[in-house]
C-alpha positions in Angstrom: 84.2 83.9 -96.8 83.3 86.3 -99.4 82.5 83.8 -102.0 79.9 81.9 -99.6 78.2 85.4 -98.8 78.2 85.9 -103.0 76.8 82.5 -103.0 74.3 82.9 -100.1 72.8 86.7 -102.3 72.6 84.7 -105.3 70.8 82.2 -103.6 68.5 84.8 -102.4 68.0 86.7 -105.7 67.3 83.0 -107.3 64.3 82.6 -104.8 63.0 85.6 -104.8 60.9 85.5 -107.6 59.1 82.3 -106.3 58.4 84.2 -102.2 56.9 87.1 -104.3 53.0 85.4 -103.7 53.8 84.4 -100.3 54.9 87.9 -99.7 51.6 89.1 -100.8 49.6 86.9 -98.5 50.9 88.3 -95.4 54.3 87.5 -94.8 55.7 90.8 -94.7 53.5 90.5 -91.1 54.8 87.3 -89.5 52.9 87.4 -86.7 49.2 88.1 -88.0 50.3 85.2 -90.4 50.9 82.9 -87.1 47.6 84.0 -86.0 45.5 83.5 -89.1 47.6 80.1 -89.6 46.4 79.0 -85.4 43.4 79.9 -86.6 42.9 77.6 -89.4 44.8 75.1 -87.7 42.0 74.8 -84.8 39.3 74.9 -87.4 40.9 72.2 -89.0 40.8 70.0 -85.5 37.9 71.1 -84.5 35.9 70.3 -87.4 37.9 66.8 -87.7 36.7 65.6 -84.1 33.2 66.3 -85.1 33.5 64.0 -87.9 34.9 61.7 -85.6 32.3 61.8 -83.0 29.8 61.2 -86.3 31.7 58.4 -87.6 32.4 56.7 -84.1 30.2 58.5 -80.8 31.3 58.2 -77.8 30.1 56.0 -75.5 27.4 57.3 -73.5 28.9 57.6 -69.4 28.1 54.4 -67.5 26.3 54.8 -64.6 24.6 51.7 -61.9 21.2 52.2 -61.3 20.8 54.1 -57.9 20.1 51.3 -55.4 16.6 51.5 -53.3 17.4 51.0 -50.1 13.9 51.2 -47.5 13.7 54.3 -45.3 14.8 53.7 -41.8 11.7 53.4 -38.7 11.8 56.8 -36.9 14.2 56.3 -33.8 12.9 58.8 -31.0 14.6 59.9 -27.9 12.0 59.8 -25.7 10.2 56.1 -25.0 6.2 57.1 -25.9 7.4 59.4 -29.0 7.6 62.9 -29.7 4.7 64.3 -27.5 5.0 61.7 -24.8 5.5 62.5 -21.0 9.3 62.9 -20.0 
């Protein structure tokens, strides 16, 4: 056991040198790292489905013309119209 946790610190110490930039861009803050990396993830989609709407638009939505249908006669209750006698 003590030799893989020798092995495991040398490991470290060999890769050290190589995490130092990484440390430096923000690392040592993991979680404004995951933010800033969300963010420039979603730029990165949003600004590839605008190209693809250039390249290929969308269809434009289908719709059937509205259909004309004649206005109905005026039905009124009473027989001579409106102002007739009851």
């Amino acid at each position: 056991m003590p030799d893989c946790i020798d092995c495991s610190v040398q490991a470290h110490h060999a890769v050290a040198p190589l995490l130092e930039p990484l440390v430096d861009l923000g690392l040592r803050q993991p979680l404004g790292a995951l933010v800033v990396l969300m963010f420039a993830l979603y730029a990165l989609l949003a600004m590839a489905g605008r190209v693809a709407d250039r390249v290929d638009p969308p269809r434009p939505e289908w719709r059937p013309d509205p259909i004309r249908v004649p206005a109905r006669d005026r039905v009124w209750r009473f027989r001579n119209g409106p102002r007739g006698g009851i």
